[in-house]
C-alpha positions in Angstrom: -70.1 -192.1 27.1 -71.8 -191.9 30.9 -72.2 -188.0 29.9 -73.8 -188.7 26.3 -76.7 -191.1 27.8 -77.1 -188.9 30.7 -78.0 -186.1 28.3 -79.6 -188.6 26.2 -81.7 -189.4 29.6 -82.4 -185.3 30.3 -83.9 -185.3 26.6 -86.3 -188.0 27.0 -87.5 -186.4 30.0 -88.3 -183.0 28.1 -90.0 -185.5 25.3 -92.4 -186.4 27.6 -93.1 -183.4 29.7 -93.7 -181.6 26.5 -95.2 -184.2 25.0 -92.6 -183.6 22.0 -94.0 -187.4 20.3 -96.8 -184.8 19.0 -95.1 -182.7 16.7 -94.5 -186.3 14.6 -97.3 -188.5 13.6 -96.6 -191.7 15.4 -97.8 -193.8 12.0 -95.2 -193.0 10.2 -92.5 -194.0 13.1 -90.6 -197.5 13.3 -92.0 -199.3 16.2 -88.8 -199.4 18.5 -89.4 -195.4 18.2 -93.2 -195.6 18.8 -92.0 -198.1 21.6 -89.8 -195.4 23.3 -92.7 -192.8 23.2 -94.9 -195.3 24.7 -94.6 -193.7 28.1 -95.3 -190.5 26.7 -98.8 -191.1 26.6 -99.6 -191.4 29.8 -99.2 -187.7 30.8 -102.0 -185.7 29.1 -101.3 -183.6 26.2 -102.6 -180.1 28.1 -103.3 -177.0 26.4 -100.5 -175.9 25.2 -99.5 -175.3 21.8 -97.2 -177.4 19.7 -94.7 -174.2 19.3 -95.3 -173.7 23.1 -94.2 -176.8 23.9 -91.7 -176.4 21.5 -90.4 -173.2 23.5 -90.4 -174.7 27.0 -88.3 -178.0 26.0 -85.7 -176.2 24.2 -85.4 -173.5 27.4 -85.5 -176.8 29.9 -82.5 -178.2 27.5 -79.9 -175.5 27.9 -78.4 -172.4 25.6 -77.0 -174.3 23.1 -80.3 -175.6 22.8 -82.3 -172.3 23.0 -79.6 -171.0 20.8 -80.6 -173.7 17.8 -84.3 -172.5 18.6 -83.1 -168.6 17.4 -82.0 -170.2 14.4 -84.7 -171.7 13.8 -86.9 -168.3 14.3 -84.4 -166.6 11.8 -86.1 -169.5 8.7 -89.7 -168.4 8.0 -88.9 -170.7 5.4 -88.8 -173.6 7.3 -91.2 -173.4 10.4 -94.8 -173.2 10.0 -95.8 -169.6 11.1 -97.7 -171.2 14.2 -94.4 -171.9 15.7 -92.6 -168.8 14.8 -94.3 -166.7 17.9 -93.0 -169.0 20.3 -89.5 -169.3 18.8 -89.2 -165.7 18.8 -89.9 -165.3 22.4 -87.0 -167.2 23.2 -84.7 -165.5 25.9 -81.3 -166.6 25.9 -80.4 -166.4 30.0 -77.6 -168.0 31.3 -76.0 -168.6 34.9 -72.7 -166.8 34.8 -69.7 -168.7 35.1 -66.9 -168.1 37.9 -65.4 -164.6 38.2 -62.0 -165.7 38.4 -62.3 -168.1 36.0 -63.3 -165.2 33.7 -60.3 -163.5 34.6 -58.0 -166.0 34.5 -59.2 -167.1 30.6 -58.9 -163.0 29.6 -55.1 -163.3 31.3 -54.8 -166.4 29.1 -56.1 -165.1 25.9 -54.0 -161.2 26.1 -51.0 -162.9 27.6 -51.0 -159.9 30.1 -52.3 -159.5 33.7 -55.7 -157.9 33.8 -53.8 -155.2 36.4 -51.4 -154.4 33.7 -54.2 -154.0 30.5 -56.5 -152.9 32.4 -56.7 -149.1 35.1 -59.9 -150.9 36.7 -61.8 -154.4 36.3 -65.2 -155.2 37.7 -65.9 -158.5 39.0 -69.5 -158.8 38.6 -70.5 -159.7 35.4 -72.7 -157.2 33.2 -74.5 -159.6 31.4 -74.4 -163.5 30.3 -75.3 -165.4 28.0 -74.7 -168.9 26.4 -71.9 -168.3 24.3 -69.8 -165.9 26.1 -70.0 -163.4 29.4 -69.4 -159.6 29.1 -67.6 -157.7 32.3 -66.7 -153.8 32.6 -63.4 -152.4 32.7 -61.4 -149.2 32.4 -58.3 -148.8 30.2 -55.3 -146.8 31.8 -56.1 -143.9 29.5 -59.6 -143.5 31.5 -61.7 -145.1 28.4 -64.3 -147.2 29.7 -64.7 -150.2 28.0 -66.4 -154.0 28.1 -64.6 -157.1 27.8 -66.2 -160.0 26.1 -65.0 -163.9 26.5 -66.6 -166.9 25.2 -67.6 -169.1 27.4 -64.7 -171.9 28.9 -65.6 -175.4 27.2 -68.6 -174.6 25.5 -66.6 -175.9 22.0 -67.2 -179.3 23.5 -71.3 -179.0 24.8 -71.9 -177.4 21.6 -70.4 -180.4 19.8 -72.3 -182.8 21.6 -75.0 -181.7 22.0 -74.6 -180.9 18.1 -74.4 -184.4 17.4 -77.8 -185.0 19.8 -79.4 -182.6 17.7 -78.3 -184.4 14.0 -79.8 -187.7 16.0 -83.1 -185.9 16.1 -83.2 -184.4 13.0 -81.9 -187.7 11.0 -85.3 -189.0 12.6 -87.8 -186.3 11.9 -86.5 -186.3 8.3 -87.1 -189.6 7.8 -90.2 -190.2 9.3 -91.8 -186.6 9.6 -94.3 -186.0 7.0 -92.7 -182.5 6.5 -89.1 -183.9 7.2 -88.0 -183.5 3.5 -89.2 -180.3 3.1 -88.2 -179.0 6.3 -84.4 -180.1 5.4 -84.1 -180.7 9.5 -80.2 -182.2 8.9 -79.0 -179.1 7.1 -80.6 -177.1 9.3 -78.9 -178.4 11.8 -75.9 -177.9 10.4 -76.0 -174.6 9.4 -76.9 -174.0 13.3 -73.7 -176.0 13.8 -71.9 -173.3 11.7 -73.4 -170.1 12.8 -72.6 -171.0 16.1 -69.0 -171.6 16.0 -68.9 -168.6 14.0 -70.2 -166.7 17.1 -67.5 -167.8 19.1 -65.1 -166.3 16.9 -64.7 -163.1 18.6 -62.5 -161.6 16.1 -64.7 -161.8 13.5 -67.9 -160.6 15.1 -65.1 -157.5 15.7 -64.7 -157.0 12.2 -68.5 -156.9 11.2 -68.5 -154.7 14.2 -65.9 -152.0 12.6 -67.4 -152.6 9.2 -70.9 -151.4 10.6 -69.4 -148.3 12.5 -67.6 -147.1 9.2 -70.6 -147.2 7.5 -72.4 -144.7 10.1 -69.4 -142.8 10.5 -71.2 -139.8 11.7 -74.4 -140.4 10.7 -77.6 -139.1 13.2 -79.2 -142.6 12.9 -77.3 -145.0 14.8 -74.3 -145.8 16.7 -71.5 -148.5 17.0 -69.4 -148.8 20.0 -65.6 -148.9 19.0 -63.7 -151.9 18.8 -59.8 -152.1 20.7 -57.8 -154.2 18.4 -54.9 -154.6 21.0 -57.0 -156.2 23.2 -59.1 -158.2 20.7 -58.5 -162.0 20.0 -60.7 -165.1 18.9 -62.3 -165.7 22.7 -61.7 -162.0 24.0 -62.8 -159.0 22.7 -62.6 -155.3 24.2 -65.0 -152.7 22.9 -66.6 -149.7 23.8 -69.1 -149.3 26.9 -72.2 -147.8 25.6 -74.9 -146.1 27.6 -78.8 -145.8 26.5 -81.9 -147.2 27.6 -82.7 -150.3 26.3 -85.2 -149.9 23.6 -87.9 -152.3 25.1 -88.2 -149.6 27.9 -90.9 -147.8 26.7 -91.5 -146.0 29.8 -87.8 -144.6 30.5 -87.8 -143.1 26.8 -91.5 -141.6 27.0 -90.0 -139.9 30.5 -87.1 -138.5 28.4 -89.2 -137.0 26.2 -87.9 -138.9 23.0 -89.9 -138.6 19.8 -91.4 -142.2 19.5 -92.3 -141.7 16.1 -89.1 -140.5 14.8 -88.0 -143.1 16.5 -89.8 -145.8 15.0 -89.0 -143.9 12.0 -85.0 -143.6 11.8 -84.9 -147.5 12.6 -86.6 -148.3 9.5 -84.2 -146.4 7.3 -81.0 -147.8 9.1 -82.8 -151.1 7.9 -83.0 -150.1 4.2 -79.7 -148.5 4.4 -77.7 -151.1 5.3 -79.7 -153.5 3.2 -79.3 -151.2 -0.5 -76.8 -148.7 0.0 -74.2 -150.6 2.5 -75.1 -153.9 1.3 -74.1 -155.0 5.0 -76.5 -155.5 7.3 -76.8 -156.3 11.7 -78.8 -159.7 11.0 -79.6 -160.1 14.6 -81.4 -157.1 15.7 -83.3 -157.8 18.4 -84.3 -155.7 20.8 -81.4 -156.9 23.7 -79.2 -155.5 21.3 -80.3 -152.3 20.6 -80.6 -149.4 22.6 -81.5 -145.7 22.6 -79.0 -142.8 22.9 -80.2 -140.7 26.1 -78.4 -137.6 24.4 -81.0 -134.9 22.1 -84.3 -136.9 22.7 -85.9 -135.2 20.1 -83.8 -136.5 17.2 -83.3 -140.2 19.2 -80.6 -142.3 17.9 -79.8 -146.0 18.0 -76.8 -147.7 19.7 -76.4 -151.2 18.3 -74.4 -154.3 19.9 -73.2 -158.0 19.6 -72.4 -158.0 15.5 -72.0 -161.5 15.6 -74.7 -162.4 12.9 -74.3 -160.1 9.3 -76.3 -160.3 6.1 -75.5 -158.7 2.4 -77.1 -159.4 -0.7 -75.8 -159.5 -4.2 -76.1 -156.7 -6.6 -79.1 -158.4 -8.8 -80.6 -159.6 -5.4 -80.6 -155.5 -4.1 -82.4 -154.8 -7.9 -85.1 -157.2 -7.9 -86.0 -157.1 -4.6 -86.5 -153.0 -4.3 -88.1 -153.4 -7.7 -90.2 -156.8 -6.4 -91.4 -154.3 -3.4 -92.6 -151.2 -4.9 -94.3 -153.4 -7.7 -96.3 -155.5 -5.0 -97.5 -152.1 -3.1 -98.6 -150.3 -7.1 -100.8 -154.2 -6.9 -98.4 -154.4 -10.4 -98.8 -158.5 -10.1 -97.5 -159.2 -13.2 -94.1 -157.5 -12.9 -94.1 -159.3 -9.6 -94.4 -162.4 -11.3 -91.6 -161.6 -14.1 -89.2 -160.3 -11.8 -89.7 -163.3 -10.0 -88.7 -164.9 -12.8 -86.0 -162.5 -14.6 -84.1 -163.0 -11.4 -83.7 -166.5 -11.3 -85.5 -167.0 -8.1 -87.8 -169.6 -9.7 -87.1 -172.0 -12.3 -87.3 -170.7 -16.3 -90.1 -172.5 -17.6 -92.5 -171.1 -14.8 -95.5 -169.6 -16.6 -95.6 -166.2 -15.5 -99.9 -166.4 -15.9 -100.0 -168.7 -13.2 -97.5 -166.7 -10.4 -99.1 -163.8 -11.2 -102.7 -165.4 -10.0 -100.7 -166.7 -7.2 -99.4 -163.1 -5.9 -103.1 -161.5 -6.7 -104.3 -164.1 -4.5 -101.6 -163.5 -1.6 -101.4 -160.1 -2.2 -105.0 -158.3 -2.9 -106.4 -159.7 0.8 -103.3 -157.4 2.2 -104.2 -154.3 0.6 -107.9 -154.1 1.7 -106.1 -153.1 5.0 -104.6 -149.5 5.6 -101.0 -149.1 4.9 -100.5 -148.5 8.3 -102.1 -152.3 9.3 -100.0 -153.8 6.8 -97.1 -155.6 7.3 -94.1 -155.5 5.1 -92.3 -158.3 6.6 -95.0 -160.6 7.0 -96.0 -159.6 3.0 -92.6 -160.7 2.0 -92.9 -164.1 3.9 -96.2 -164.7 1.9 -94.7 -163.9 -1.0 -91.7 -165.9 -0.6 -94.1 -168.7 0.6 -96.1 -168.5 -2.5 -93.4 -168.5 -5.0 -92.2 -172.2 -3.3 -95.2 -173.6 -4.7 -93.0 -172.8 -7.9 -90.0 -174.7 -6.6 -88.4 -171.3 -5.2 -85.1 -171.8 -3.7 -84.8 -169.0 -0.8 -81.4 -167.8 -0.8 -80.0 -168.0 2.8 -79.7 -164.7 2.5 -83.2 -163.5 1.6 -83.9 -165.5 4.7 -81.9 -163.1 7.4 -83.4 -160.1 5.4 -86.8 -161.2 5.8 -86.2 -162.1 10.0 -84.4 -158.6 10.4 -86.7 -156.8 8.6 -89.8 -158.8 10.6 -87.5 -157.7 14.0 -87.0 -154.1 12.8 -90.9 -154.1 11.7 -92.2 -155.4 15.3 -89.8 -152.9 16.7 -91.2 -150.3 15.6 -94.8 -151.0 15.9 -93.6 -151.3 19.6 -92.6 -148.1 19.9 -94.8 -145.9 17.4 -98.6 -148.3 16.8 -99.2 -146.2 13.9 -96.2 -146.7 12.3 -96.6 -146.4 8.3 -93.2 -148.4 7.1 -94.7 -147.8 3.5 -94.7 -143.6 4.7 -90.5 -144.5 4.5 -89.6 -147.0 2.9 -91.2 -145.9 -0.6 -89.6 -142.5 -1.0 -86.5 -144.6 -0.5 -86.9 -147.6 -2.5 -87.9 -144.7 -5.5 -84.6 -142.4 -4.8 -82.2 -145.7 -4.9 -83.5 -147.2 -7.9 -83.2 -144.0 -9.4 -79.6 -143.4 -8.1 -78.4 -146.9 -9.0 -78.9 -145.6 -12.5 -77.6 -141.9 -12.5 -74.5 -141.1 -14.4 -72.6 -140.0 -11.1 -73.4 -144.1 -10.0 -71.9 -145.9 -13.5 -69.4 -143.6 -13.6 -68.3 -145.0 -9.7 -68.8 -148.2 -11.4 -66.8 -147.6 -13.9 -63.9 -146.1 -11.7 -64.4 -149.3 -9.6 -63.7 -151.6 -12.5 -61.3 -149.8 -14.6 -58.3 -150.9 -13.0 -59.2 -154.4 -13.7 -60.5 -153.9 -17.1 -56.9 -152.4 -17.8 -54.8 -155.2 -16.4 -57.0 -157.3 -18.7 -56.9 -155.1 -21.8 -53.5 -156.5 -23.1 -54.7 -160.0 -23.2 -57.7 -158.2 -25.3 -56.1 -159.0 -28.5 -54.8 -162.7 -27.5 -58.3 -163.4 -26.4 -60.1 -162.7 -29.4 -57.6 -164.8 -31.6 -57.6 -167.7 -29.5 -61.4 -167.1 -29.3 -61.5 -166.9 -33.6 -59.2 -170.2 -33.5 -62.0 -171.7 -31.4 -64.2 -171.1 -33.6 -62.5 -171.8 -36.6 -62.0 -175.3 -35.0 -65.6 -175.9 -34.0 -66.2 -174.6 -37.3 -64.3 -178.1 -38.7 -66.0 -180.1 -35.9 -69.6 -178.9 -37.0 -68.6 -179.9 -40.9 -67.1 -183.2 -40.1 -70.0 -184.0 -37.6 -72.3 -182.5 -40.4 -70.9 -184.7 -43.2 -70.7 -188.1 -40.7 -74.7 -187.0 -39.8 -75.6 -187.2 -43.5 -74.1 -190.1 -44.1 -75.4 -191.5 -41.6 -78.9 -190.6 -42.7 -78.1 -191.9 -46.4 -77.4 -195.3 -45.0 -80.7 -195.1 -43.3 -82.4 -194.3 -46.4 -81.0 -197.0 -48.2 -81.9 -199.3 -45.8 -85.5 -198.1 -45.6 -85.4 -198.6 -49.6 -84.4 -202.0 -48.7 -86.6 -202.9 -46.8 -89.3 -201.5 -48.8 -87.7 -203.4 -52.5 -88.0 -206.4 -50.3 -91.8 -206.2 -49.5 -92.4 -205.5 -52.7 -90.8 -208.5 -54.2 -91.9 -210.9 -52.0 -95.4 -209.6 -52.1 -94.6 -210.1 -56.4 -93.5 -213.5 -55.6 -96.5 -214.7 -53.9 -99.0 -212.4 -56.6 -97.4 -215.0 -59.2 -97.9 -218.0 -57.6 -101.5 -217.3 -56.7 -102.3 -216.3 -60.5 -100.4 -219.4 -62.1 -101.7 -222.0 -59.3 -104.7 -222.8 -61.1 -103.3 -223.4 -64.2 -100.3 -225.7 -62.8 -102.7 -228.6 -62.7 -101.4 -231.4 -60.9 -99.3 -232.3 -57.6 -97.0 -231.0 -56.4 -94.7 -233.9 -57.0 -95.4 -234.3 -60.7 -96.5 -230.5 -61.2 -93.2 -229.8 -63.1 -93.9 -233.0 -65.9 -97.4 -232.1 -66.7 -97.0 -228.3 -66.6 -98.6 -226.2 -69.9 -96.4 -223.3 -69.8 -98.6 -221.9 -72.7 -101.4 -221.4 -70.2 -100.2 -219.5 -67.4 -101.3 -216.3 -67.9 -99.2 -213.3 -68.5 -99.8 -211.4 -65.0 -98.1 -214.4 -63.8 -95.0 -214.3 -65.8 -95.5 -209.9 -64.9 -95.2 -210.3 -61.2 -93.0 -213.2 -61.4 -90.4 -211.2 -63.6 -91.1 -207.9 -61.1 -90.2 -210.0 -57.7 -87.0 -211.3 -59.6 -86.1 -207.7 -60.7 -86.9 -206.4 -57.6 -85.2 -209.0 -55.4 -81.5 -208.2 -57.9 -82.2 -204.5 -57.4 -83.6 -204.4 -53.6 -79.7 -202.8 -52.7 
């Protein structure tokens, strides 16, 4: 408890250095919460910008912290774009933990003495960060490797300070204008989730295989191999790469690499993974990619820390490459049925009024060159547009959109007059025509066939019991037919009814009015001094007509 309010004490602080009480209007807060901001007022709000101060509080509050603040950069979706720069520019640096307490958790977690695993082990650390700490070693067989431990008790901060976060985001939901829409709770716990996932090294091992059978020999990019007999969930051994990290623009201009080739073979590793793989490294930022030093001229790209993977589903892959090369023809109405065809907004959206929507987005875009445009940033507008028609964003679409923004950035870094269009449409073009060649459906097909044999026997009992089905909603529909006409004679009869009824009564009265003035009398004696002979026919008409009327009315 003395731990929870002293971290509860280190928040408040931030709140008011940062002047946090900002990002909320203070109208729509209870007053014990405008009460505990109170002090916040008296420091002055400064320059800075709201995703600035943003920034700087969550770097004061810790990694697991700064770590919710890259999930948050990775939901366009969800943060207003003013905010995304700063979130981005987060830099996950951490203190490294005791070297033998490293050693002793990797003695722990192989059940083996480093000495006995390992030919040599160096104690300094080669990098840290807030989920785990990464040292080199040397197996007996001379391969030089890294070894990778999660961090000792970090289950425990990320759980409280987990449950600090929910605290927050409970209040900005409920009293943040943008708190509903922003979803902060789930948000929160999807960071819960990611994060735990991270500190499963075994799995971030298996994306990590995955990834390096896919580029099995391929010129484009490079992933380090993973030692399974020295892999468990909180260590994991791999192989040391070596390559200049790619934000070193100098070192790789003094190697002589090709910069625009460069920028070049990252985009189609991005559109590779994304439509022919279908398995993409969702956390490509630029600590985690770096540049082979071997043949500059054809450069290639050595990837690390697999711990975040994207794939999309099959009508996903369709619609989107089709979504892409119809925004960049200015084809707004396909934009807007696709949009549609795929689910991705509701069914009754009228396709006139998304299509005005994208022309509006879109058309500013394309005044620029291709070269000034950018493709992430034109999918984030789009995506933004089409929640104005109650779009739900696939969580998915969501990592797609931040890699390809990372990979995007990246590459303007390294070549200015990078033209992603220049790559990406010849690409876009050849898969949509290969998803369809016979060669593909017959894959398909050899895929599938297994299954569709297993199944074929049950073909016949299928369509019987399907035929018995129908037979008995056959008798449903005729019983529930005759009960629904039955149903509607009764009405009818009662409408007649109710109709006789009127009639006769209004009969009833029509007689008495006619024979009143020939009754001649009161009321009391009118029966003694009636003439019968007088009252006039229409009288004895309508009476007879209400009478008849009244026996018949059923």
């Amino acid at each position: 408890m003395l731990v929870v309010l002293r971290r509860l004490l280190t928040i408040s602080f931030v709140i008011w250095r940062y002047r946090l009480d900002l990002l909320i209007p203070p109208g729509q807060l209870p007053w014990y919460v405008r009460l505990f901001l109170l002090p916040c007022k008296l420091k002055p709000a400064g320059k800075m910008t709201r995703g600035e101060r943003l920034r700087r509080a969550l770097e004061d509050l810790g990694p697991i912290f700064i770590k919710f603040g890259q999930l948050l950069s990775t939901r366009p979706d969800l943060v207003p774009p003013d905010m995304m720069d700063d979130l981005n520019r987060l830099q996950d640096k951490v203190p490294p933990f005791d070297k033998s307490e490293f050693r002793a958790l990797v003695e722990r977690g192989l059940g083996e003495s480093v000495d006995t695993v390992f030919a040599s082990y160096e104690q300094e650390p080669l990098a840290s960060a807030s989920v785990a700490q990464v040292h080199g070693a040397t197996l007996h067989n001379g391969q030089r490797v890294v070894i990778k431990i999660v961090r000792p008790g970090i289950e425990r901060i990320i759980e409280q300070d987990v449950r600090l976060l929910m605290m927050i985001a409970r209040l900005v939901e409920r009293y943040s204008i943008d708190g509903k829409r922003l979803h902060p709770v789930d948000v929160v716990r999807d960071y819960r989730s990611t994060i735990f996932d991270e500190l499963d090294l075994q799995r971030e091992a298996a994306n990590a295989s995955q990834l390096r059978r896919n580029f099995d020999g391929s010129p484009l990019l490079y992933v380090p191999e993973i030692y399974w007999d020295y892999t468990r969930n909180n260590v994991l051994v791999m192989e040391r790469i070596h390559g200049i990290p790619v934000t070193h623009i100098d070192e790789l201009h003094a190697q002589g690499t090709d910069m625009k080739a460069l920028a070049e073979r990252g985009v189609e590793i991005f559109f590779k993974q994304v439509f022919e793989h279908n398995f993409f490294h969702a956390d490509m930022h630029p600590g985690n990619i770096f540049v082979a030093t071997e043949n500059p001229e054809y450069p290639k790209y050595i990837a690390v820390d697999m711990a975040i993977v994207g794939s999309l589903t099959r009508e996903d892959q369709y619609y989107l490459a089709r979504n892409l090369l119809a925004m960049f023809r200015r084809d707004y109405r396909q934009v807007a049925e696709l949009h549609v065809q795929s689910g991705w907004v509701p069914e009754g959206t009228r396709v006139e009024e998304l299509e005005a929507a994208v022309r509006t987005v879109c058309e500013p875009i394309f005044e620029k060159p291709l070269k000034d445009i950018s493709f992430g940033h034109l999918l984030m507008s789009l995506f933004r547009t089409a929640r104005r028609f109650d779009m739900e964003v696939q969580p998915q679409l969501v990592l797609l959109q931040k890699t390809l923004l990372n990979i995007e950035g990246l590459g303007r870094q390294l070549y200015p007059d990078l033209d992603l269009w220049v790559t990406a449409h010849p690409f876009l073009e050849r898969w949509l025509k290969d998803r369809f060649h016979p060669k593909a459906l017959w894959g398909q097909f050899q895929r599938y066939a297994p299954e569709w044999m297993e199944k074929f026997p049950q073909v016949p009992e299928l369509i019987f019991g399907g035929l018995q089905q129908l037979q008995s909603l056959s008798k449903v529909s005729h019983h529930l037919e005759a009960q629904t006409q039955e149903l509607q004679r009764q009405q009818q009869n009662r409408r007649r009814g109710r109709r006789r009824t009127v009639i006769a009564t209004l009969a009833l009265i029509g007689s008495g009015i006619t024979a009143w003035p020939h009754l001649g009398g009161p009321l009391t004696a009118w029966a003694e001094r009636i003439d019968w002979g007088q009252i006039p026919p229409e009288s004895w008409a309508l009476l007879t007509l209400g009478l008849a009327v009244l026996i018949l009315r059923k």
